[in-house]
C-alpha positions in Angstrom: -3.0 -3.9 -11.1 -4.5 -0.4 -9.6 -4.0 0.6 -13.8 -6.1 -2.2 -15.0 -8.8 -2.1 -12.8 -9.1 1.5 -12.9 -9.4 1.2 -16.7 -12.4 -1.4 -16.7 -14.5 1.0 -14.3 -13.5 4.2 -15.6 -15.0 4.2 -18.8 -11.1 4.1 -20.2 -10.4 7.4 -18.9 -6.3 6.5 -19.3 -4.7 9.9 -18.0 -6.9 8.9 -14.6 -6.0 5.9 -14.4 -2.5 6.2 -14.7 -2.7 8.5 -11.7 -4.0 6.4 -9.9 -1.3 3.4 -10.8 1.6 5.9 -10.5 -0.1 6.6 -6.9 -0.8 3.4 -5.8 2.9 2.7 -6.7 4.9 5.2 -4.7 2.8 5.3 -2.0 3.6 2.1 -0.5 7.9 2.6 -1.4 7.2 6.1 0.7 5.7 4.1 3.2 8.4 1.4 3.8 11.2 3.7 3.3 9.3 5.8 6.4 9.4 3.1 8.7 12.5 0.8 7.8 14.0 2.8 11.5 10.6 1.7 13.2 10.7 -2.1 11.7 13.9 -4.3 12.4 13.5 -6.5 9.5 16.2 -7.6 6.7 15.6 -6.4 3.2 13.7 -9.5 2.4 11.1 -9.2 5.5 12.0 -12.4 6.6 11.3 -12.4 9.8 9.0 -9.6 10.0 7.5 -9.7 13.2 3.3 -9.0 13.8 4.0 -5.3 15.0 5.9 -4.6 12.2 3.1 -6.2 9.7 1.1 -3.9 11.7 3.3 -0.6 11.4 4.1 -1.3 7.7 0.1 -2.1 6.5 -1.1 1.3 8.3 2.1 3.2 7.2 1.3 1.9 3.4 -2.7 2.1 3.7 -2.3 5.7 5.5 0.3 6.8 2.6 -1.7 5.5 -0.2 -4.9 7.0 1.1 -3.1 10.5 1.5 -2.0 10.4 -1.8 -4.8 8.7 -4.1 -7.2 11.5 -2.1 -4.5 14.2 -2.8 -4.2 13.2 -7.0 -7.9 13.2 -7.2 -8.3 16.3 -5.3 -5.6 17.6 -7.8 -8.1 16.8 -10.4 -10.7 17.7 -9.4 -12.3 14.3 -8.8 -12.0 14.1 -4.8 -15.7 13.4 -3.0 -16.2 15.9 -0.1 -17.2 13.5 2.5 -14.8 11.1 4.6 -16.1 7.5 3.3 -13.3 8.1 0.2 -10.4 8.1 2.1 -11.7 5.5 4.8 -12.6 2.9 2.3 -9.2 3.3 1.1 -7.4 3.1 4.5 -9.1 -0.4 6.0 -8.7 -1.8 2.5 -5.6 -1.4 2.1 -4.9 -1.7 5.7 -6.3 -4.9 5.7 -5.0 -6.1 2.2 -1.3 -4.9 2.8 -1.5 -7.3 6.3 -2.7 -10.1 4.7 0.3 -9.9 1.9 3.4 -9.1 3.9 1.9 -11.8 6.7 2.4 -14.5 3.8 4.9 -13.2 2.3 6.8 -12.7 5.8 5.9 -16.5 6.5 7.0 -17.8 2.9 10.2 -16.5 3.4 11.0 -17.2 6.5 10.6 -21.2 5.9 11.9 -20.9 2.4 15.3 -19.0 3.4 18.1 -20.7 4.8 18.8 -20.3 8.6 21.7 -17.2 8.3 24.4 -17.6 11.7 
């Protein structure tokens, strides 16, 4: 996803954006291997509880912001102000809670009852 629409703004810059896939990748696997200690949740997230949505979108948001703003200061492409890595913390924050809150939900009604 982060390749395509990377490659439809950035004038089909393809080295970029495939950093910025690759990044957007990991970041979130970092992220969720970070806090598995921190979230009690099985390895489907069924039953992922609202702190832990919590915990995981911030851990994933703060991970990919870190490392998105990292590749592109590698390349030379970083902005000096703040707003960069901000815009990339509350939307991911916020897009990262609204995903594992439905998938968390889904599964937990689609799953059969474990004893």
């Amino acid at each position: 996803g982060a390749f395509v629409t990377a490659w439809f703004g950035m004038a089909h810059d393809w080295p970029y954006c495939f950093g910025l896939a690759v990044s957007s990748a990991i970041a979130p696997m970092i992220a969720v291997a970070g806090c598995r200690q921190f979230v009690a949740s099985g390895r489907d997230l069924a039953g992922l509880r609202p702190i832990g949505i919590a915990i995981l979108s911030i851990a994933c948001a703060g991970a990919n912001a870190l490392l998105l703003n990292g590749y592109l200061g590698a390349i030379g492409r970083l902005q000096s102000n703040f707003s960069q890595v901000a815009i990339v913390l509350v939307g991911d924050t916020l897009g990262t809670a609204i995903v594992l809150f439905i998938l968390s939900g889904l599964l937990t009604f689609s799953l059969p009852k474990r004893r």
